[in-house]
Phi, psi and omega in degrees: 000129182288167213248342175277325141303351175255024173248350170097005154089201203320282176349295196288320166287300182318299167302026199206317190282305162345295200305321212265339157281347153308311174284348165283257261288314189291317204271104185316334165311279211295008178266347179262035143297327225211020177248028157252025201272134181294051169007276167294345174289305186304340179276334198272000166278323178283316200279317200292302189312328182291321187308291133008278177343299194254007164113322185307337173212146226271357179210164051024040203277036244211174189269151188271186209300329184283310172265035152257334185275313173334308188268352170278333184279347184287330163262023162112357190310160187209189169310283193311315173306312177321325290182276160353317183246336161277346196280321217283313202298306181305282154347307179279313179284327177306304186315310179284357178099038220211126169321160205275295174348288152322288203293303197326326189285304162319340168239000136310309188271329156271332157327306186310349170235068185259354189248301172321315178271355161286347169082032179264000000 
């Protein structure tokens, strides 16, 4: 079973990605990344990407993580921003309840792109 299935599929990303862009859009480190952002284009970009990710789908058509990111390291995203959107990311899942386990796996796969989206 794929890890986008033991997390509960669509439902479970769409509710998890929602929650957790309440909290980026809110955290004053992360708004001025965002403030020419198309809000719903950015959740719905998130959600096929996490679906990907996490095993629901068999591609990806969406840009990769070094060029959506470019232009945010380019006005400074660092580490402390990274750090930042996984603690929000840790949070939303601890919030929904999703097993340690689950999340322990889930911030894994994001630690693994932390030098593609700083563009290292």
């Amino acid at each position: 079973m794929s890890l986008y299935e033991e997390i509960g599929g669509r439902d479970a990303v769409n509710a998890a990605v929602d929650l957790f862009y309440t909290k980026v859009f809110s955290d004053p480190l992360l708004t001025p990344f965002f403030t020419n952002t198309d809000t719903k284009q950015q959740i719905a970009k998130q959600k096929a990407f996490l679906t990907y990710a996490f095993g629901g789908a068999p591609n990806y058509s969406g840009k990769s993580l070094r060029e959506a990111h470019k232009p945010s390291v380019d006005k400074g995203l660092g580490d402390a921003h990274f750090n930042a959107v996984a603690g929000h990311l840790q949070a939303t899942l601890e919030e929904l309840n999703v097993p340690a386990h689950l999340i322990s796996q889930v911030m894994q796969i994001a630690g693994s792109t932390r030098d593609d989206v700083l563009n290292r």
